[in-house]
BAGUMI-627228 format. One record per residue (C-alpha): x, y, z; residue in three letters. Coordinates in nm, 3 decimals, padded with zeros to 5 digits. Layout:
<migus>
<migu><xx>X</xx><yy>Y</yy><zz>Z</zz><type>ALA</type></migu>
...
</migus>
This chain:
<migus>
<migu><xx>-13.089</xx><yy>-13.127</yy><zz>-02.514</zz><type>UNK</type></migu>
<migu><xx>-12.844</xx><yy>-12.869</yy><zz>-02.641</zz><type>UNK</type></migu>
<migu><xx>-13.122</xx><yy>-12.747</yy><zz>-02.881</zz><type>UNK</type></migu>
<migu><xx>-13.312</xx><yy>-12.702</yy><zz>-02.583</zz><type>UNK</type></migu>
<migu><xx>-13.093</xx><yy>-12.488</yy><zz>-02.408</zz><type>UNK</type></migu>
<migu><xx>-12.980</xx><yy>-12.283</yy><zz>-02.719</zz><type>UNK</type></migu>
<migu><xx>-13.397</xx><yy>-12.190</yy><zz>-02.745</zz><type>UNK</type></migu>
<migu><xx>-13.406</xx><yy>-12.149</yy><zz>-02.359</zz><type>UNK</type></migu>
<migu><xx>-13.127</xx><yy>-11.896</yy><zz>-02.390</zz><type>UNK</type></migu>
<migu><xx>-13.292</xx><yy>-11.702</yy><zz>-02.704</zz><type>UNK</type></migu>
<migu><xx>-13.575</xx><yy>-11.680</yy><zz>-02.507</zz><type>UNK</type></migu>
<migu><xx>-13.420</xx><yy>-11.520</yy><zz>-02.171</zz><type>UNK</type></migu>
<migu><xx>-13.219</xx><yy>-11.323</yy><zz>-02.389</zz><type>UNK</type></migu>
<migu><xx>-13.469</xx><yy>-11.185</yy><zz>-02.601</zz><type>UNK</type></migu>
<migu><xx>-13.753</xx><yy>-11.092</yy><zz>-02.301</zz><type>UNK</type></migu>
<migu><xx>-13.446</xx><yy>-10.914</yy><zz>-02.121</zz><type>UNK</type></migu>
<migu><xx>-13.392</xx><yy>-10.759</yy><zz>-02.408</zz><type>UNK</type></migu>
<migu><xx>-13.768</xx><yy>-10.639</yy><zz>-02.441</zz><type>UNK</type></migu>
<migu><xx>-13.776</xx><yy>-10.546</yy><zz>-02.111</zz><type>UNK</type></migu>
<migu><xx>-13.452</xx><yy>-10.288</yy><zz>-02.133</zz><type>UNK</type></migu>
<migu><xx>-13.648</xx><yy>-10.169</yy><zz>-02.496</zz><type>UNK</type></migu>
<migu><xx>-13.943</xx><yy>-10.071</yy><zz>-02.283</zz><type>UNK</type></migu>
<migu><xx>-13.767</xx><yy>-09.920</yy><zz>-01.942</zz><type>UNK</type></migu>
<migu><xx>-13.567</xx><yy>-09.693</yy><zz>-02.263</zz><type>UNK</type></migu>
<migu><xx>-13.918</xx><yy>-09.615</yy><zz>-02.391</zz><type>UNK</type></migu>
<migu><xx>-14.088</xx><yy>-09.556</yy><zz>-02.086</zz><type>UNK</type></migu>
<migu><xx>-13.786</xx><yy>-09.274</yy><zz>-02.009</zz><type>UNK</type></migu>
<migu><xx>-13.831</xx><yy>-09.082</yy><zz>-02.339</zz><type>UNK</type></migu>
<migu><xx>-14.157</xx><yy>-09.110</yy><zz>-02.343</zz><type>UNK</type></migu>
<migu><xx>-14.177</xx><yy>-08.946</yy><zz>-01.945</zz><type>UNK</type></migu>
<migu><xx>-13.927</xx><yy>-08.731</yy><zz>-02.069</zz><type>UNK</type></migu>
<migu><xx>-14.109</xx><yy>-08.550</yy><zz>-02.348</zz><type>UNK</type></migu>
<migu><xx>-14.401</xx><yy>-08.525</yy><zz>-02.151</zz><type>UNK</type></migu>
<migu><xx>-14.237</xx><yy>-08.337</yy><zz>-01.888</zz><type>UNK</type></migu>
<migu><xx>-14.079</xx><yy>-08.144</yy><zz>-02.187</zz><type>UNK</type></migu>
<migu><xx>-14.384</xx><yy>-08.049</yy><zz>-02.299</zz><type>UNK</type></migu>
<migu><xx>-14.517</xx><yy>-07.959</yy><zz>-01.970</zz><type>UNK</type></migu>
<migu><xx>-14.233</xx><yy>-07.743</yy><zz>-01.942</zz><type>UNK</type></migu>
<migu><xx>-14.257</xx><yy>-07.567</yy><zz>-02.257</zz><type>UNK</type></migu>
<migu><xx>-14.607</xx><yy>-07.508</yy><zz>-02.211</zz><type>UNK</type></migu>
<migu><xx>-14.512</xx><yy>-07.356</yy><zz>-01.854</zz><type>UNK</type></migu>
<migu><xx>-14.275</xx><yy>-07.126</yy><zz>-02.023</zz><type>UNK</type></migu>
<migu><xx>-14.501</xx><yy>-06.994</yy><zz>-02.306</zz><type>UNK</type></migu>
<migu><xx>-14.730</xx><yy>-06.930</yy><zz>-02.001</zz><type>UNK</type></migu>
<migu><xx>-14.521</xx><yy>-06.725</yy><zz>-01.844</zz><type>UNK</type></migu>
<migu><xx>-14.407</xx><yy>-06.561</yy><zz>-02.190</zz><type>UNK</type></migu>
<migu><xx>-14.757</xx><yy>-06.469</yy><zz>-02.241</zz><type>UNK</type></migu>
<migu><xx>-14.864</xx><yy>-06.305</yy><zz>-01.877</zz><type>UNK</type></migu>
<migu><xx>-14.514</xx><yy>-06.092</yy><zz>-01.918</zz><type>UNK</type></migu>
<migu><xx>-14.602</xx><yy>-05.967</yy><zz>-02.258</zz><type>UNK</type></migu>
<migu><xx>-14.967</xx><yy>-05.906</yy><zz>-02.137</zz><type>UNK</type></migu>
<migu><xx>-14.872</xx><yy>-05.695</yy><zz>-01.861</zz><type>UNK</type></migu>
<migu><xx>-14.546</xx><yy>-05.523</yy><zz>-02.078</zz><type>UNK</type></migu>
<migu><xx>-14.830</xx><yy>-05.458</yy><zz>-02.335</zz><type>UNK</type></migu>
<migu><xx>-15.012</xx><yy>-05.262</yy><zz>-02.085</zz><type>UNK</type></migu>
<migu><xx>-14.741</xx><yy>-05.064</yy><zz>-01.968</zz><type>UNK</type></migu>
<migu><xx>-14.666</xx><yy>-04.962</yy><zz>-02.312</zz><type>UNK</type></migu>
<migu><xx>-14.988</xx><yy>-04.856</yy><zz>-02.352</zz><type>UNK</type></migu>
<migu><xx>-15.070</xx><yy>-04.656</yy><zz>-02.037</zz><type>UNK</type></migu>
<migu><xx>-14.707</xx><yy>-04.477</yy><zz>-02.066</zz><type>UNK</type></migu>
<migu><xx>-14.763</xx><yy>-04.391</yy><zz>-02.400</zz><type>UNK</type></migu>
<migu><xx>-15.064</xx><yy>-04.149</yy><zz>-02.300</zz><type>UNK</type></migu>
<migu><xx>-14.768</xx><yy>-03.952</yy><zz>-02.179</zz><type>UNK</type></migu>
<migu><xx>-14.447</xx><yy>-03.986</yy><zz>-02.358</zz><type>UNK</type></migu>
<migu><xx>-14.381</xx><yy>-04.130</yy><zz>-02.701</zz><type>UNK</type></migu>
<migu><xx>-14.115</xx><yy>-04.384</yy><zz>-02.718</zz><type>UNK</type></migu>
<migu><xx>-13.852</xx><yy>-04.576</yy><zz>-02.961</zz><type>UNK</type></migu>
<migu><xx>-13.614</xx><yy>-04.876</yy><zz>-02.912</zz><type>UNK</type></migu>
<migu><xx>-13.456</xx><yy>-05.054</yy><zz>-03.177</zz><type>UNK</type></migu>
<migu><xx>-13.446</xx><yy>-05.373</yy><zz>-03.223</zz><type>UNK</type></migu>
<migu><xx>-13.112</xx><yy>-05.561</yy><zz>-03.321</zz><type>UNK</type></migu>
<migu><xx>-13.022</xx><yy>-05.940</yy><zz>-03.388</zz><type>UNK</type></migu>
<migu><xx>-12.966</xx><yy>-06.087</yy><zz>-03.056</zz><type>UNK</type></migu>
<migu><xx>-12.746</xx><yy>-06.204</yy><zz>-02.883</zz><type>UNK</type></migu>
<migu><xx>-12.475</xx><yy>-06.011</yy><zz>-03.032</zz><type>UNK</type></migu>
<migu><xx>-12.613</xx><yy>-05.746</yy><zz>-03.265</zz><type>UNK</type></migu>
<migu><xx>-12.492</xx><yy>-05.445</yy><zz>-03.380</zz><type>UNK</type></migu>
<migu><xx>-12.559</xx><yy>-05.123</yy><zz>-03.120</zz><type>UNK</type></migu>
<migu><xx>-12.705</xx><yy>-04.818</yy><zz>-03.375</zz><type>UNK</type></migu>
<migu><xx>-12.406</xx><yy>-04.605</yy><zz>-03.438</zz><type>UNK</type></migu>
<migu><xx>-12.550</xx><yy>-04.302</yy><zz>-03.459</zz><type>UNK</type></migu>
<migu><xx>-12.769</xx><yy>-04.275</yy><zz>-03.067</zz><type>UNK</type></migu>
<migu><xx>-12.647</xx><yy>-03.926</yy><zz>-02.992</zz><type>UNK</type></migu>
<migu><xx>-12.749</xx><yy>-03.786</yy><zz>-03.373</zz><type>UNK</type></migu>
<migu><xx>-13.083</xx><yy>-03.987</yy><zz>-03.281</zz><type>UNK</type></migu>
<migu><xx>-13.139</xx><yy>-03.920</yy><zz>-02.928</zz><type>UNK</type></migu>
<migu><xx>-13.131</xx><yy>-03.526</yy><zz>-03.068</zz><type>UNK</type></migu>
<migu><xx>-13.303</xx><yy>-03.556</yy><zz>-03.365</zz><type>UNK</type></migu>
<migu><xx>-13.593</xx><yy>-03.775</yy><zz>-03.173</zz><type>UNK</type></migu>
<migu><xx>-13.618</xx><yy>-03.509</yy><zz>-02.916</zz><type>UNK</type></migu>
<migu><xx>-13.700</xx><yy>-03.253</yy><zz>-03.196</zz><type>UNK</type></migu>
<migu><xx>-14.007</xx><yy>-03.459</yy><zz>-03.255</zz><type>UNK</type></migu>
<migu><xx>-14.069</xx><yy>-03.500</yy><zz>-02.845</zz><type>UNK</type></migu>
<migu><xx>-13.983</xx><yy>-03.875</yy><zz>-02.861</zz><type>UNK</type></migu>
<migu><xx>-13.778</xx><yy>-04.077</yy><zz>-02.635</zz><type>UNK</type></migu>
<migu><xx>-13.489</xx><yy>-04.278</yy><zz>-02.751</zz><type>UNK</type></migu>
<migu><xx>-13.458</xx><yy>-04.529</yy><zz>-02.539</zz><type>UNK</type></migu>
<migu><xx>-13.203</xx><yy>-04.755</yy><zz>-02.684</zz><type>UNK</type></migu>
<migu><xx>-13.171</xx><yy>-05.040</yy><zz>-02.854</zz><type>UNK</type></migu>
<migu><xx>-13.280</xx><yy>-05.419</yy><zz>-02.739</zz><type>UNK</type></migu>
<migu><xx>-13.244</xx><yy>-05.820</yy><zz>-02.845</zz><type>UNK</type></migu>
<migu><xx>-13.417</xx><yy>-06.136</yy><zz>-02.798</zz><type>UNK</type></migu>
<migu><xx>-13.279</xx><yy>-06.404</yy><zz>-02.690</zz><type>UNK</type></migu>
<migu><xx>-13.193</xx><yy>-06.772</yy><zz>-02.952</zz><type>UNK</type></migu>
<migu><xx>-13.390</xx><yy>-07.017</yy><zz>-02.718</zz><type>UNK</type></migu>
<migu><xx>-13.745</xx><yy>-06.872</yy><zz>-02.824</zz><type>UNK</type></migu>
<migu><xx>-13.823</xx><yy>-06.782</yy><zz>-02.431</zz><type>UNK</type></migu>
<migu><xx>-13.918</xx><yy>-06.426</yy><zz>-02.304</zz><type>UNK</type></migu>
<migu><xx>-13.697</xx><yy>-06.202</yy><zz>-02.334</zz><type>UNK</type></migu>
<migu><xx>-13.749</xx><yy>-05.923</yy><zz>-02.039</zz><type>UNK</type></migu>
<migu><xx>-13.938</xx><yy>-05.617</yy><zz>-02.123</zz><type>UNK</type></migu>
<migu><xx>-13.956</xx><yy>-05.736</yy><zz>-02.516</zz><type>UNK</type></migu>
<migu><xx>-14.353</xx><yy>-05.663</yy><zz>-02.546</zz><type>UNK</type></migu>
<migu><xx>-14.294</xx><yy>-05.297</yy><zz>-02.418</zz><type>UNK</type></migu>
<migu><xx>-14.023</xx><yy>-05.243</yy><zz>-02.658</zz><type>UNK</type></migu>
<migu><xx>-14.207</xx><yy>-05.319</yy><zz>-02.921</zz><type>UNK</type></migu>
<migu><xx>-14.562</xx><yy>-05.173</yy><zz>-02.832</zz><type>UNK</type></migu>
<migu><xx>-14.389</xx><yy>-04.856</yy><zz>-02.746</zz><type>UNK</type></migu>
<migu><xx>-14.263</xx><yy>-04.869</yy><zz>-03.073</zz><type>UNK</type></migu>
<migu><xx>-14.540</xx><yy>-04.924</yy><zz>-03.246</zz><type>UNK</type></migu>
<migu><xx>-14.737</xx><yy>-04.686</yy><zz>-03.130</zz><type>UNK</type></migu>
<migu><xx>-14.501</xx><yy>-04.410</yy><zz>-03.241</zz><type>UNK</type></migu>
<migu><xx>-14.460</xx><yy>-04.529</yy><zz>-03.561</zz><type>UNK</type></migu>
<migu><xx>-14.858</xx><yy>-04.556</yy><zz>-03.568</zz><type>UNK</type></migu>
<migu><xx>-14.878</xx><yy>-04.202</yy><zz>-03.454</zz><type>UNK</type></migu>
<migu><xx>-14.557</xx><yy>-04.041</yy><zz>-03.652</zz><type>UNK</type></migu>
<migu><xx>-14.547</xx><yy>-04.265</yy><zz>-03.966</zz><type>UNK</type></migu>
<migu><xx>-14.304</xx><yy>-04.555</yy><zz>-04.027</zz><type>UNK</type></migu>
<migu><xx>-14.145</xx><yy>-04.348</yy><zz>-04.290</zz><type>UNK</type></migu>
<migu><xx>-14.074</xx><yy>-04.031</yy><zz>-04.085</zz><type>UNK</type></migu>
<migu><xx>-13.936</xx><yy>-04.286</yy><zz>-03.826</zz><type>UNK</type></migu>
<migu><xx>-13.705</xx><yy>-04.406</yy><zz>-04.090</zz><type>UNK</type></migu>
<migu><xx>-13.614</xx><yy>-04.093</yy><zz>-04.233</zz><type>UNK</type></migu>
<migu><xx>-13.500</xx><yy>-03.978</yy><zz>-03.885</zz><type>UNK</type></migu>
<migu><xx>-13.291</xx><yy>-04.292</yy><zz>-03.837</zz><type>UNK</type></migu>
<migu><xx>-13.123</xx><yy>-04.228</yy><zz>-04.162</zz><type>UNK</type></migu>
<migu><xx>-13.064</xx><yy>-03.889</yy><zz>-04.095</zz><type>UNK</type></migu>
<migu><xx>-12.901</xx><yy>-03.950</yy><zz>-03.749</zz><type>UNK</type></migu>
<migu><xx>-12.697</xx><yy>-04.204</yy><zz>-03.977</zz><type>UNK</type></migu>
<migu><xx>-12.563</xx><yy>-03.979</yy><zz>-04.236</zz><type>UNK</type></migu>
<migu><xx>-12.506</xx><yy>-03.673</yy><zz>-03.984</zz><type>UNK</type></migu>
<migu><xx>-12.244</xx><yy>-03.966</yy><zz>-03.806</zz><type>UNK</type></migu>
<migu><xx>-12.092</xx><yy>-04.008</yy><zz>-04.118</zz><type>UNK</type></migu>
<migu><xx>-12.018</xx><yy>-03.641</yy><zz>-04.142</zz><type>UNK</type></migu>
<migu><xx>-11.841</xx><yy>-03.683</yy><zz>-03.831</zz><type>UNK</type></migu>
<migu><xx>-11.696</xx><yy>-04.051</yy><zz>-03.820</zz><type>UNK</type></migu>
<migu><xx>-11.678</xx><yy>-04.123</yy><zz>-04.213</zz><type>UNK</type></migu>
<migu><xx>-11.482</xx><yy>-04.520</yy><zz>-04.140</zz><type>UNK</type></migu>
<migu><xx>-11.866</xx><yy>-04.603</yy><zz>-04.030</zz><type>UNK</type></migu>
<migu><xx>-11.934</xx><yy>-04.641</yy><zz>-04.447</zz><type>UNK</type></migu>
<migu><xx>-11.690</xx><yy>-04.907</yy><zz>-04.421</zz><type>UNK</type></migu>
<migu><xx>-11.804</xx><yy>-05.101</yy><zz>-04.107</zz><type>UNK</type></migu>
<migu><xx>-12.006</xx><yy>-05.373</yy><zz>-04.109</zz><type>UNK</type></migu>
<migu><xx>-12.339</xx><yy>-05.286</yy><zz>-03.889</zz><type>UNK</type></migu>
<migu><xx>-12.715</xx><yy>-05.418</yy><zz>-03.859</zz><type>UNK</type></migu>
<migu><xx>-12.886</xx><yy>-05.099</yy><zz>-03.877</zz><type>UNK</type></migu>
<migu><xx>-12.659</xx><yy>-04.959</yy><zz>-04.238</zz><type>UNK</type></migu>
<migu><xx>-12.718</xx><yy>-05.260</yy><zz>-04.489</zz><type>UNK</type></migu>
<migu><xx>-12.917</xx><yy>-05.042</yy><zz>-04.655</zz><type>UNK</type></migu>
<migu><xx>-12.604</xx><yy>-04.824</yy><zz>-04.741</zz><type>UNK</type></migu>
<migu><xx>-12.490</xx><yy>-05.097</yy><zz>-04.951</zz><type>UNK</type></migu>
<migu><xx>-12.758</xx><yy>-05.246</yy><zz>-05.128</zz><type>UNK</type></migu>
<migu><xx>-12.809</xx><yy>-05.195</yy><zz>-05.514</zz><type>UNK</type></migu>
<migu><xx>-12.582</xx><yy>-05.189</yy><zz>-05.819</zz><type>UNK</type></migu>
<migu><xx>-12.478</xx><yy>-04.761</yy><zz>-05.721</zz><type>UNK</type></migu>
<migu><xx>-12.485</xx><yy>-04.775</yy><zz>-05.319</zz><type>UNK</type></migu>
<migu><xx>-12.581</xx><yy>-04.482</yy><zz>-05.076</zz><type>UNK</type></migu>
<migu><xx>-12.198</xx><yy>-04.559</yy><zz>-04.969</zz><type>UNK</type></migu>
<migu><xx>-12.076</xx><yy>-04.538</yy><zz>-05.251</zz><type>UNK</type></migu>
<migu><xx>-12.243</xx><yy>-04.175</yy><zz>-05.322</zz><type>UNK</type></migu>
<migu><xx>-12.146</xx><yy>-04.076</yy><zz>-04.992</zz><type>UNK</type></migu>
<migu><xx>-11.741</xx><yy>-04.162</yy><zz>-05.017</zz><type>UNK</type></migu>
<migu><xx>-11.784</xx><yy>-03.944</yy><zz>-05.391</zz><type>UNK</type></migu>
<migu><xx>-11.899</xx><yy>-03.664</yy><zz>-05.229</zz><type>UNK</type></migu>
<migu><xx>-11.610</xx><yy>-03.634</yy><zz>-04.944</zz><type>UNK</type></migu>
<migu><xx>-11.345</xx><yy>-03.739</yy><zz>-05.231</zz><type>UNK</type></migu>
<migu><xx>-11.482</xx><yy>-03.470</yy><zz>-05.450</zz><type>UNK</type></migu>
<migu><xx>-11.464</xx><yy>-03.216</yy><zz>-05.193</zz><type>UNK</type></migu>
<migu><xx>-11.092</xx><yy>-03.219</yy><zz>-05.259</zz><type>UNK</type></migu>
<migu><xx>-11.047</xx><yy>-03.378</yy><zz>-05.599</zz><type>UNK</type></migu>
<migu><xx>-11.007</xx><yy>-03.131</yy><zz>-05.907</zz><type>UNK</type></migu>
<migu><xx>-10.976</xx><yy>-03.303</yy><zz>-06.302</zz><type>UNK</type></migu>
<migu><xx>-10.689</xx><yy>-03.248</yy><zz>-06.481</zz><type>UNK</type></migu>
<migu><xx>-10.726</xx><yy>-02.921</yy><zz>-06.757</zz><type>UNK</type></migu>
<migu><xx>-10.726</xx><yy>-03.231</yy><zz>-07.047</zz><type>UNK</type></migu>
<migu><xx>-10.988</xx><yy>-03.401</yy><zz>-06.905</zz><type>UNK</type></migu>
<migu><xx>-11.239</xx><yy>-03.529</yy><zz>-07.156</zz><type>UNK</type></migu>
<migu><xx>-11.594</xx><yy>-03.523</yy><zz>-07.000</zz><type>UNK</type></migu>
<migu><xx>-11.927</xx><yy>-03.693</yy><zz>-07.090</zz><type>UNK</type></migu>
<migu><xx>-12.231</xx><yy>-03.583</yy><zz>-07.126</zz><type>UNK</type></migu>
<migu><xx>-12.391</xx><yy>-03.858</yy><zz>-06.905</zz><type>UNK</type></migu>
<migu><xx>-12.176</xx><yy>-03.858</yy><zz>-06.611</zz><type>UNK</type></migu>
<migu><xx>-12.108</xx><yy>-04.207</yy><zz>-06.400</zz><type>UNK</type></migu>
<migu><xx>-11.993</xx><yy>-04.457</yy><zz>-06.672</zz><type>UNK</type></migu>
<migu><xx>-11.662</xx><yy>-04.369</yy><zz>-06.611</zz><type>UNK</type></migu>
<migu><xx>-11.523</xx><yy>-04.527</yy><zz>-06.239</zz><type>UNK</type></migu>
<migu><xx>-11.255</xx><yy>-04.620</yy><zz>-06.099</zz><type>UNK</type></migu>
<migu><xx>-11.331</xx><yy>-04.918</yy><zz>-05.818</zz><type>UNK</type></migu>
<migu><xx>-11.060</xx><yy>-04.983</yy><zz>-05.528</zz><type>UNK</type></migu>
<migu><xx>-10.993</xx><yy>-05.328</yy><zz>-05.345</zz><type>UNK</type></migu>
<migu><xx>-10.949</xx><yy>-05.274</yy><zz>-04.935</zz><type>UNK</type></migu>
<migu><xx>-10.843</xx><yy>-05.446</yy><zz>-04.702</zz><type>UNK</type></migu>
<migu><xx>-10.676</xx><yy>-05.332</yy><zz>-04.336</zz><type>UNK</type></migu>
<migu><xx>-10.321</xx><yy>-05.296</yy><zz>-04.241</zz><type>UNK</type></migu>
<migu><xx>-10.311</xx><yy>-05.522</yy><zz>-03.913</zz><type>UNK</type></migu>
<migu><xx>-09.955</xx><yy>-05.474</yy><zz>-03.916</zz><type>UNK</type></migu>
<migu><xx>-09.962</xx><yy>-05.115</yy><zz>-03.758</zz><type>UNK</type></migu>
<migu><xx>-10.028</xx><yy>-04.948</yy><zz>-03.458</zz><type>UNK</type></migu>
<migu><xx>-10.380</xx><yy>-04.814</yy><zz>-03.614</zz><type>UNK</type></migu>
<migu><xx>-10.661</xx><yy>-05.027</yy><zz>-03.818</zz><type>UNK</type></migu>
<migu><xx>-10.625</xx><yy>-04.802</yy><zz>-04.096</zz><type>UNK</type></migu>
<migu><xx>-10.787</xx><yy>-04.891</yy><zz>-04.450</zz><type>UNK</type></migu>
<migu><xx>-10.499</xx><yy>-04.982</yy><zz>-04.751</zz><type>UNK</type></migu>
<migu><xx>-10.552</xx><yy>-05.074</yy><zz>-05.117</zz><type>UNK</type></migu>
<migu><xx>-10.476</xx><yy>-05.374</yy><zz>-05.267</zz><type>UNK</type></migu>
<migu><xx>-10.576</xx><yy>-05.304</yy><zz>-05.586</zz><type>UNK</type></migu>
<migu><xx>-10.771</xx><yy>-05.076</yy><zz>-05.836</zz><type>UNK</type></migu>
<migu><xx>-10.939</xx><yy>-05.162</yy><zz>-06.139</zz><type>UNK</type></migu>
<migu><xx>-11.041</xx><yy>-04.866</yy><zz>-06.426</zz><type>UNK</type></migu>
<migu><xx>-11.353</xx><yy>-04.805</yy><zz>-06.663</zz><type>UNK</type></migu>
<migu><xx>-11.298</xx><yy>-04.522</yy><zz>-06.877</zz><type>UNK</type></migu>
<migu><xx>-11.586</xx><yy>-04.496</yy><zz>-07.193</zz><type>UNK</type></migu>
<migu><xx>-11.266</xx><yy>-04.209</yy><zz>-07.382</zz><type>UNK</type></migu>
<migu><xx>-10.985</xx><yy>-04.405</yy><zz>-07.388</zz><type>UNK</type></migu>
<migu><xx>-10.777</xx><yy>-04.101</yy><zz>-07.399</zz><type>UNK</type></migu>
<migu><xx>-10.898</xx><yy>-04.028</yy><zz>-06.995</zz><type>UNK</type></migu>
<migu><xx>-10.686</xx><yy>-04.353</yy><zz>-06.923</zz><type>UNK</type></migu>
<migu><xx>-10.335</xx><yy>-04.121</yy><zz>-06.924</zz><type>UNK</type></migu>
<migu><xx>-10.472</xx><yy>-04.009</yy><zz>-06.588</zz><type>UNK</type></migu>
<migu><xx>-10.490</xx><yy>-04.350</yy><zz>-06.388</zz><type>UNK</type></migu>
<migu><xx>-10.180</xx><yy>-04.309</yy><zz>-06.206</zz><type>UNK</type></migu>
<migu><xx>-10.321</xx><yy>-03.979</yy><zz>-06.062</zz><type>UNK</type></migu>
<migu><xx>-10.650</xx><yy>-04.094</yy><zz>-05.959</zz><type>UNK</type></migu>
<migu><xx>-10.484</xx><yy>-04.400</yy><zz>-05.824</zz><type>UNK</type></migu>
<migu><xx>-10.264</xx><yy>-04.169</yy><zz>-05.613</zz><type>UNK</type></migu>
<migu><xx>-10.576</xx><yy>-03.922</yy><zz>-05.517</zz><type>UNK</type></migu>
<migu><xx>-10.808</xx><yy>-04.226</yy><zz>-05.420</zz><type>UNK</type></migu>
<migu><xx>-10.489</xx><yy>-04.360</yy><zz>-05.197</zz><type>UNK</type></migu>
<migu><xx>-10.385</xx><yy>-04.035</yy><zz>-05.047</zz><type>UNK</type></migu>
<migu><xx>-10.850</xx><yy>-03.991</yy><zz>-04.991</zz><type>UNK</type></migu>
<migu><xx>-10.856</xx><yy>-04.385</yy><zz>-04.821</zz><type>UNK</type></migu>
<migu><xx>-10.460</xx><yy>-04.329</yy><zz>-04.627</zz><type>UNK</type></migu>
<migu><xx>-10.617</xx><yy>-04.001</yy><zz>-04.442</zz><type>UNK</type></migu>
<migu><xx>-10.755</xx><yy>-04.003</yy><zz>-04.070</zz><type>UNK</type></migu>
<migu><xx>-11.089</xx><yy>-04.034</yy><zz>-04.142</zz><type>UNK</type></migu>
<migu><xx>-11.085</xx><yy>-04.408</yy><zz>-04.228</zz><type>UNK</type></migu>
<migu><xx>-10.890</xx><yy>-04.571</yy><zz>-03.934</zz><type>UNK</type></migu>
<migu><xx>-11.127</xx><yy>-04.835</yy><zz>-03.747</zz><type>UNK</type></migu>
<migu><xx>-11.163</xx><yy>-04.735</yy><zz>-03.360</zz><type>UNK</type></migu>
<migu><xx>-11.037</xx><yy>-05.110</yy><zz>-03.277</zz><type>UNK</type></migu>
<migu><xx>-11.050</xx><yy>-05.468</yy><zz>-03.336</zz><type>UNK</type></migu>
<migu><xx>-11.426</xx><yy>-05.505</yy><zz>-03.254</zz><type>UNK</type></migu>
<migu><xx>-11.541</xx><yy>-05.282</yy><zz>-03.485</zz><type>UNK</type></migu>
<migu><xx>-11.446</xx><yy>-05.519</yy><zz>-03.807</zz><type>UNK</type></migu>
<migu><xx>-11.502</xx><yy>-05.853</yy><zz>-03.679</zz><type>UNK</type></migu>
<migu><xx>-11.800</xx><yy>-05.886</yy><zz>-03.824</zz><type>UNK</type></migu>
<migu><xx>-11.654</xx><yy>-05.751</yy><zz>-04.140</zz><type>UNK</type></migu>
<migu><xx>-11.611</xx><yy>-05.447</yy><zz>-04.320</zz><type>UNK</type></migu>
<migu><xx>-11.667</xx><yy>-05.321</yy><zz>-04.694</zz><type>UNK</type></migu>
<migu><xx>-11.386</xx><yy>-05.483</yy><zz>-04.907</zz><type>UNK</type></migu>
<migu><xx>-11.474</xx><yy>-05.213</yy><zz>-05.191</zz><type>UNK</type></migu>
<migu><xx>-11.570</xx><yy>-04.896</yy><zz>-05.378</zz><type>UNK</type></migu>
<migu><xx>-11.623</xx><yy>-04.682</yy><zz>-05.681</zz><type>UNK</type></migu>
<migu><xx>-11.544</xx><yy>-04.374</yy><zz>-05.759</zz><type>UNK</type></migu>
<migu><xx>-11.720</xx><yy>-04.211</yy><zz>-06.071</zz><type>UNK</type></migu>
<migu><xx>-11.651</xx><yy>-04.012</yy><zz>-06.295</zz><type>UNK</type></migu>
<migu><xx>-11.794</xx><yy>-03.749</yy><zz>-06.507</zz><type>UNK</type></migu>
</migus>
């Protein structure tokens, strides 16, 4: 009798317990298919927006060419150079319209397709390498003004850094040379560059401004009898980093990062 009732109990308790299995089963199964119905609502929509963005690109582009640039979204860097660009794009009669983002769930984002068609098309028309040149130049003619951009960490100026000798680099040895005169016993090389000094940065969040400070330097010097003149580099290249020019505009501006280091070369 009891071995009755033990199997009696098994039983109720296992078809309860394949009933519950197939209620759960039924739900995520009704659940992805709404899902996907979803989805596939979405992408519809996605597609008639970009269709008719597409078009508008087109049609406006009979009469004005246009640029937007795209950045990492949400959150990517704005260009830092749109006045430089705004002028230098007018020179060429195109539009600078700003820059845009898509969104991280994979939907629509609004206006996207006319963005990038406008785009296109005047890169198509100009060349993708005039295009670039012009956003480099607009780049560089900032730095003139705002040099602590070199230093910033941005979207649109990885390219300054990239390579063993970096554009930012060259571009912080021409403003420190502007100023920077050798000492009379100053052996030179023939080749020029295998000589450097590189300098450790960091920022001083103690004051009132986010002003650049070294932490440390280290020296290459191919005549050893160059290395007399460390400590007045070291105080030139402190005195060149301590000046207004590199003193972030606030908080925002580094916290992505900024550029922990440079080199400054030698002849």
């Amino acid at each position: 009798m009891k071995s009755f009732l033990f199997l009696l109990a098994f039983f109720v308790q296992t078809v309860v317990s394949a009933q519950i299995i197939s209620v759960e089963d039924s739900i995520k199964n009704q659940r992805e298919i709404e899902y996907k119905q979803l989805r596939a609502n979405i992408m519809k929509v996605s597609a008639e927006s970009c269709t008719r963005d597409s078009i508008r690109a087109v049609n406006d582009f009979k009469i004005t060419n246009k640029l937007y640039i795209s950045t990492p979204g949400p959150g990517g860097s704005d260009f830092p150079a749109t006045q430089e660009l705004g002028k230098l794009l007018q020179k060429q009669n195109i539009y600078y319209g700003g820059t845009w983002s898509g969104n991280c769930f994979g939907t629509y984002s609004t206006g996207e397709c006319y963005y990038i068609y406008s785009t296109k098309l005047t890169e198509e028309k100009f060349g993708k390498e005039a295009i670039d040149k012009i956003l480099k130049q607009a780049i560089f003619e900032r730095i003139q003004k705002n040099p602590i951009i070199i230093f910033e960490y941005n979207d649109h100026t990885e390219w300054l850094h990239e390579g063993e000798k970096t554009v930012a680099d060259s571009l912080l040895n021409n403003l420190f040379f502007k100023k920077f005169k050798y000492p009379k016993d100053y052996k030179e090389k023939k080749q020029s560059g295998q000589s450097f000094t590189e300098a450790t940065v960091t920022v001083d969040f103690e004051q009132d401004k986010l002003n650049l400070v070294i932490e440390k330097f280290s020296h290459h010097f191919t005549e050893k009898e160059n290395e007399k003149f460390i400590p007045q580099f070291e105080k030139q290249i402190t005195d060149f980093i301590n000046s207004d020019n590199f003193i972030f505009q606030n908080q925002h501006s580094i916290n992505e990062g900024f550029k922990r280091s440079f080199k400054i070369y030698y002849k």
